[in-house]
C-alpha positions in Angstrom: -54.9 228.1 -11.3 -57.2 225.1 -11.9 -56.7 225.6 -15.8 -53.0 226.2 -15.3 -52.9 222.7 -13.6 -55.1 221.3 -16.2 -53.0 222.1 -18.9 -49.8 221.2 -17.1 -51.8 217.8 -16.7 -52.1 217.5 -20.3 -48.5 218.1 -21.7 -47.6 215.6 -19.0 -50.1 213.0 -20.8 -48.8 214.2 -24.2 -45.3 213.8 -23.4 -45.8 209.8 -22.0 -47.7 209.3 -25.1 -45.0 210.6 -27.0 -42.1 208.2 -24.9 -44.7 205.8 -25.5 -44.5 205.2 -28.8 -41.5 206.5 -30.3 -39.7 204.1 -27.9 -42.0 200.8 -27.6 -40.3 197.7 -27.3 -42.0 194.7 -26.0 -43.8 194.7 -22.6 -44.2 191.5 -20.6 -44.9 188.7 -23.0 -48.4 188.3 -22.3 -50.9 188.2 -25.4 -54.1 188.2 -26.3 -57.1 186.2 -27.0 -57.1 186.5 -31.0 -56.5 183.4 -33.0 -53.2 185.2 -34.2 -52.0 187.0 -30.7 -50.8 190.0 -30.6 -48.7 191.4 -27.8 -50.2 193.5 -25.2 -48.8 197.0 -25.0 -48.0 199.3 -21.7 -51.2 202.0 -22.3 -52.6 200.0 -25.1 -55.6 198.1 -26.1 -55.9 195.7 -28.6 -58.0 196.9 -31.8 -61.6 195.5 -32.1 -62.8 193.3 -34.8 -64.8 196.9 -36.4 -61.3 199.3 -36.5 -59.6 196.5 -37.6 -61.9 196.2 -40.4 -61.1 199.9 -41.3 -57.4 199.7 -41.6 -55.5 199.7 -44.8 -54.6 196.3 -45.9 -51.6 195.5 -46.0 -49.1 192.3 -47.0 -45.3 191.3 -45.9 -43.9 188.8 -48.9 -41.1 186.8 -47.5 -39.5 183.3 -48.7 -37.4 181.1 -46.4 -34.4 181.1 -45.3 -34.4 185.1 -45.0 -30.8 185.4 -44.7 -28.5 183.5 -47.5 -25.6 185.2 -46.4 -22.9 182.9 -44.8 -21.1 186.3 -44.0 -23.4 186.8 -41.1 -24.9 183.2 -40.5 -25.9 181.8 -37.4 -28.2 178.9 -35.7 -30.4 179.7 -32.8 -31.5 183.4 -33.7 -33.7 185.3 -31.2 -35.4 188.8 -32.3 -36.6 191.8 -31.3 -38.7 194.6 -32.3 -37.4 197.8 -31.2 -39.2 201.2 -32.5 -39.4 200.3 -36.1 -36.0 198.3 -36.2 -35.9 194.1 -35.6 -32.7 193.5 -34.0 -31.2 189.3 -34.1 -28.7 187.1 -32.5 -27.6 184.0 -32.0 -25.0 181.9 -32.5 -22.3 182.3 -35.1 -19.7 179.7 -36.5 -17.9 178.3 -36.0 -20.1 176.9 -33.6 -18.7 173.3 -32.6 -14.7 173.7 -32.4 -14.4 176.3 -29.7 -13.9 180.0 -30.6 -16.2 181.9 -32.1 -16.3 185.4 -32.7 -18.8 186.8 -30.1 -22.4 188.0 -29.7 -23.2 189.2 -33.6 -26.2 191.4 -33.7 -28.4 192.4 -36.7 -30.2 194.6 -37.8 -33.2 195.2 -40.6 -35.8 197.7 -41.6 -38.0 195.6 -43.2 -37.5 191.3 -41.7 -36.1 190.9 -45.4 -32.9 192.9 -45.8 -30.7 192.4 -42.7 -27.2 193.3 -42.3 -23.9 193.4 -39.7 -24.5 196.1 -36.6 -22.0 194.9 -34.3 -20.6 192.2 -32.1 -22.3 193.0 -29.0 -19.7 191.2 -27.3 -16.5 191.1 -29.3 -14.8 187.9 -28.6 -11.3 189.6 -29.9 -11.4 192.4 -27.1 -12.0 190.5 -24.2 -8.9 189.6 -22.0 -7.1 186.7 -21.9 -8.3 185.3 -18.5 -11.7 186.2 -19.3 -14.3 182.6 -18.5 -16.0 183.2 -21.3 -13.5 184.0 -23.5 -14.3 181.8 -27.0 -18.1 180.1 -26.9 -20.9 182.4 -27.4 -24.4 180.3 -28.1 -27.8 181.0 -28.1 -27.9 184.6 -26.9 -31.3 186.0 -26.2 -32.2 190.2 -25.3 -35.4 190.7 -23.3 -36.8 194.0 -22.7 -37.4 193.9 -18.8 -37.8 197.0 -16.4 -36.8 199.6 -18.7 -33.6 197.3 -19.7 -32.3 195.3 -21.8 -31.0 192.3 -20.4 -28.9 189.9 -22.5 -28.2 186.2 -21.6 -25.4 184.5 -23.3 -24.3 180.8 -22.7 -20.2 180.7 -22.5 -17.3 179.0 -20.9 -13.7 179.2 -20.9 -11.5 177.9 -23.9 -8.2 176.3 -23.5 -6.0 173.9 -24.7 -7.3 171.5 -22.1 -10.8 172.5 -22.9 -10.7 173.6 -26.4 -14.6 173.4 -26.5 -15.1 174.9 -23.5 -17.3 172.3 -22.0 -16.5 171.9 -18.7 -17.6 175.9 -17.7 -20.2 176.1 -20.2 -23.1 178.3 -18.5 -25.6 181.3 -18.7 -24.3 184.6 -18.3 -26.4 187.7 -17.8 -25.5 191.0 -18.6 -27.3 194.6 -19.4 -27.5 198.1 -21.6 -29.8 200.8 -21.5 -30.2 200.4 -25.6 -30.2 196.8 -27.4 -27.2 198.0 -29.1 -25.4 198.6 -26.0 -23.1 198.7 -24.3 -23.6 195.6 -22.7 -22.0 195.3 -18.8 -21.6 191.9 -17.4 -24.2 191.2 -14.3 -23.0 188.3 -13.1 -22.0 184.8 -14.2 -21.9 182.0 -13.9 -26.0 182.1 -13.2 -25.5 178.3 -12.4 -22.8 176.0 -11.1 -23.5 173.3 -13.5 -23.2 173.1 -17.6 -26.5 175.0 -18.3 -27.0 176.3 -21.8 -30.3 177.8 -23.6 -30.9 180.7 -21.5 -34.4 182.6 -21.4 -36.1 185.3 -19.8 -39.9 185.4 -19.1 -41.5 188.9 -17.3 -44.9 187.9 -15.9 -47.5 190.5 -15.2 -46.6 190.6 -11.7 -42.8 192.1 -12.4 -41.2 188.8 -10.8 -39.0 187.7 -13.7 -38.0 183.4 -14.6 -34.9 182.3 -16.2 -35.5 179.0 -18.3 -32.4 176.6 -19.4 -31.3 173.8 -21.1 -28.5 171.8 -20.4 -29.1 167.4 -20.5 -32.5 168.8 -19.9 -34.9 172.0 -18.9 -34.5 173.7 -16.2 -36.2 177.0 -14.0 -35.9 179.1 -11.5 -36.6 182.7 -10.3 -33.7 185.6 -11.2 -33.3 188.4 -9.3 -32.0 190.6 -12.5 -30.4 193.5 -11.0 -28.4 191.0 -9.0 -28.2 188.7 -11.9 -28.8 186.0 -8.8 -30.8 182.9 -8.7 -34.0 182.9 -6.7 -34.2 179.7 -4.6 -32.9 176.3 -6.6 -32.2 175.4 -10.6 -34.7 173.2 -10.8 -35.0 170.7 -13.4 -37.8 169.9 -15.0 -37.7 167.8 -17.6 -35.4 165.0 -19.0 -35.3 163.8 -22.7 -35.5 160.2 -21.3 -37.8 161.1 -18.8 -41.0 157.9 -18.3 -43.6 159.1 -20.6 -41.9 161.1 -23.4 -42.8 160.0 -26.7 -40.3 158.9 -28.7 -39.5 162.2 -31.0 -37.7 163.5 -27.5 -35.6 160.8 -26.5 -32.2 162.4 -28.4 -32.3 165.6 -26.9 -34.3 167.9 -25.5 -33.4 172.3 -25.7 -33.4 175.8 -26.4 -37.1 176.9 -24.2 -38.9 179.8 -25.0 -42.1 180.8 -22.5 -44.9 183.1 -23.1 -48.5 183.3 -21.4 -51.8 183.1 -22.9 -55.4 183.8 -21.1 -53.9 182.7 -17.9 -51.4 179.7 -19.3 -48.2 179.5 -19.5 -46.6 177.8 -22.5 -42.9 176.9 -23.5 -41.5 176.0 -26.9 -38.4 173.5 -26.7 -36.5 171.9 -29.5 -35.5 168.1 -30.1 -33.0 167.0 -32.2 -34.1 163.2 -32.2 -35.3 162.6 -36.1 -34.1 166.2 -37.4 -34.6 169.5 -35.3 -38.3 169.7 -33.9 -40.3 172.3 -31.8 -42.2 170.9 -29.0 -45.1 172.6 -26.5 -45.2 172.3 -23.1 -48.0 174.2 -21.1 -48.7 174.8 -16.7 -50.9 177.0 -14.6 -48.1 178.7 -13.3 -44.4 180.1 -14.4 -42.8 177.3 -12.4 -45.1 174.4 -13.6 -46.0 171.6 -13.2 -45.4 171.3 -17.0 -46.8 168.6 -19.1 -46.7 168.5 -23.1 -49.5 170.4 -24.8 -49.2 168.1 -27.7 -48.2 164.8 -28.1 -46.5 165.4 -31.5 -44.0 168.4 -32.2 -46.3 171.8 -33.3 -43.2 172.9 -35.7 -40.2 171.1 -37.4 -38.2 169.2 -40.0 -37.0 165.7 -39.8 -34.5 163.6 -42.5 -33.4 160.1 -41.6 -30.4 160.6 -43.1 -29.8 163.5 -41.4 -29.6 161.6 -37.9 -28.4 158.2 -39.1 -25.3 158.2 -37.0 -26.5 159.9 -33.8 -29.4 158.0 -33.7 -26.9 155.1 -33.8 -24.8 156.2 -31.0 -28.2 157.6 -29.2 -29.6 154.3 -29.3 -32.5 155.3 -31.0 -31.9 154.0 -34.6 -34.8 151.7 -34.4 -37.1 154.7 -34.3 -39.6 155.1 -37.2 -40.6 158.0 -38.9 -41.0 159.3 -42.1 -39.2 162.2 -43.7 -40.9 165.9 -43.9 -41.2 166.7 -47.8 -39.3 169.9 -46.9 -36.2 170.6 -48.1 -34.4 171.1 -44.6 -31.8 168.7 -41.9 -32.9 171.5 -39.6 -35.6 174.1 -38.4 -35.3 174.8 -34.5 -34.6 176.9 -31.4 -37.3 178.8 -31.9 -38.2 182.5 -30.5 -41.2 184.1 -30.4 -41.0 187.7 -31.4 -43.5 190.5 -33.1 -43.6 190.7 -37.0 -44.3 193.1 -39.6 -47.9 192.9 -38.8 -47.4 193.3 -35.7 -48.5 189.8 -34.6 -46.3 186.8 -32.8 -44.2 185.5 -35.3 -41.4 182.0 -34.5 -37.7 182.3 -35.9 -35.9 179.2 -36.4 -32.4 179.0 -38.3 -33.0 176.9 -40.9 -30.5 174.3 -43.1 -30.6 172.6 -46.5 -30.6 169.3 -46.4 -28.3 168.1 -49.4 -29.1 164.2 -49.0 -25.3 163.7 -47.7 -24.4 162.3 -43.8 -23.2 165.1 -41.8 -20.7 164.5 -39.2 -21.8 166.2 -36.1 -17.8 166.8 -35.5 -16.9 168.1 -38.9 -17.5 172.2 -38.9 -17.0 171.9 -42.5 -19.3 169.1 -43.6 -22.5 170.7 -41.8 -25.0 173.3 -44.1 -25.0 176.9 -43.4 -27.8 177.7 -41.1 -29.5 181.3 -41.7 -33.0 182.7 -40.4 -35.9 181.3 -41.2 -39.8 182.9 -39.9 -43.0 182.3 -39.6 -46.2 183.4 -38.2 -47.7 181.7 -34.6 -51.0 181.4 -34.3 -53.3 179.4 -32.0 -55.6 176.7 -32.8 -57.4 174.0 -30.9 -55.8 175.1 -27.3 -52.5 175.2 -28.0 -49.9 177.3 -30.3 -48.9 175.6 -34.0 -46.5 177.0 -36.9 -47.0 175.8 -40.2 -44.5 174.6 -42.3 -41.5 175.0 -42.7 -42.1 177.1 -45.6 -39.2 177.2 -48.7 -41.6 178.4 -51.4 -42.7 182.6 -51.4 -45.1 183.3 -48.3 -47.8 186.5 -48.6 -49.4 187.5 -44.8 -51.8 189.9 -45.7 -53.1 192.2 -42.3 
């Protein structure tokens, strides 16, 4: 009997080891201590220094922007690694003028050759009355208690509101698979114009919902319920006493992930360009303050930002143009590359020297997915580049 139950025992180990890793999406986004993080798996430990050493080496080649297909182009792309599949979303065009298709995902073999799965949510199927019938930003897809949850930011389109401003929020909705089928949760997550959403899992299963919106905003979610936990609270203003001045146009589009016991979140400003900023606190609900003074990641053209900065107030502002050759390189995500360390996405546009009218859908570059790796230097996360020329990670 007692090697009966033994080998029962066993099988039972074999089979969870199996589950384990022929399905192994990402865990809570905790990471380790290595310069270049990896992410910490359910059941596994990260590789020492000597069985690293005795691995195969290996390279990923990539050049930026991945995609240069305006077929499936979007701004604000989030991935995920699922199995041996990346899956991306975002936002598709047209993205200012009101309807846009839905919630596009993608899919690649490789983080080089991507191509059309589905619309997640297909903006043509849903019902007239539906609120969030024709704007579809920013969507994100977090692995969370055996789920996938997905947060989209939507409103309502009419003639009134042909952009759909005025019921802008975050909606939540779930699948057992990342390519669905998705069922709505609930929505609207807030009673305000809140925009940006993103999920954060900390080791202790409670789960945070981070937002933009004239601002950044958090607060506990209850996902099954898809309800708030306690108040939105806001935490940071663009204007806000203190912020230097690369912040005061605009402040979005958070990302959170913990390190050795600190929480940090990546935000975008659109001041001089499109910029990635660090914020860092002790806890998932703050008190945040800026882990840099200067954006870790970003591009930034004058030209680019003439008129807003105009409008903004901020047209006295002085900086000097990146040598790249983007307007734009922001709303990042943090998700695990080909080498299976934390890599950033960012959609990426040409700048073409020309003024771009923030209003004019057709005067604006195509944005497509750009990547690079994260790593960790001096306390606090940095990107380099943006890169335009052929890149070689060798692991």
């Amino acid at each position: 009997m007692k090697i009966l139950k033994r080998a029962t025992q066993f099988v039972f180990v074999c089979l969870s080891c199996i589950q384990l890793y022929a399905f192994n999406p990402l865990q809570a986004q905790v990471v380790s201590t290595d310069e270049r993080p990896v992410f910490i798996r359910s059941g596994n430990v990260v590789p020492s220094q000597k069985n690293q050493a005795k691995k195969k080496i290996s390279a990923f080649s990539y050049t930026n922007p991945i995609i240069r297909d305006t077929s499936i182009a979007m701004r604000d792309h989030f991935i995920i690694k699922v199995a041996d599949k990346w899956y991306a979303t975002g936002t598709s065009s047209p993205v200012w003028t009101g309807y846009n298709p839905g919630v596009r995902l993608l899919v690649s073999d490789d983080m080089i050759n991507w191509k059309q799965h589905s619309f997640i949510i297909d903006g043509s199927k849903l019902p007239a009355d539906c609120p969030y019938n024709g704007r579809f930003w920013a969507s994100e897809i977090h692995y969370i208690q055996s789920k996938f949850w997905l947060t989209v930011n939507s409103g309502k389109v009419t003639e009134q509101d042909p952009k759909g401003m005025s019921t802008h929020s975050v909606w939540l909705f779930v699948a057992d698979a990342v390519t669905g089928p998705y069922k709505l949760v609930n929505g609207p997550l807030t009673p305000q114009y809140n925009n940006d959403a993103t999920l954060f899992e900390d080791e202790d299963g409670q789960t945070y919902m981070y937002c933009s919106g004239n601002g950044l905003f958090q607060a506990k979610i209850d996902l099954p319920s898809g309800k708030i936990i306690g108040e939105l609270e806001k935490i940071r203003g663009a204007k806000d006493a203190g912020n230097p001045g690369w912040m005061v146009g605009g402040i979005e589009g958070p990302f959170v992930l913990k390190r050795a016991g600190v929480y940090y979140m990546f935000f975008s400003a659109w001041t001089r360009g499109y910029e990635v900023g660090l914020l860092k606190a002790p806890s998932p609900l703050g008190p945040w303050e800026l882990a840099s003074p200067e954006p870790i990641f970003g591009t930034r053209k004058r030209k680019y930002r003439e008129e807003m900065a105009k409008s903004g107030g901020y047209a006295n502002l002085q900086f000097d143009d990146t040598k790249d050759p983007y307007c734009e390189t922001g709303h990042n995500a943090i998700f695990e590359g080909p080498d299976g360390k934390l890599w950033s996405s960012c959609h990426y546009m040409i700048f073409d020297g020309k003024t771009f009218d923030s209003t004019d859908e057709t005067g604006q570059p195509i944005p497509q997915m750009g990547i690079e790796p994260l790593y960790f230097r001096d306390g606090i996360f940095v990107i380099d580049g943006p890169s335009w020329k052929p890149q070689k990670i060798s692991y």
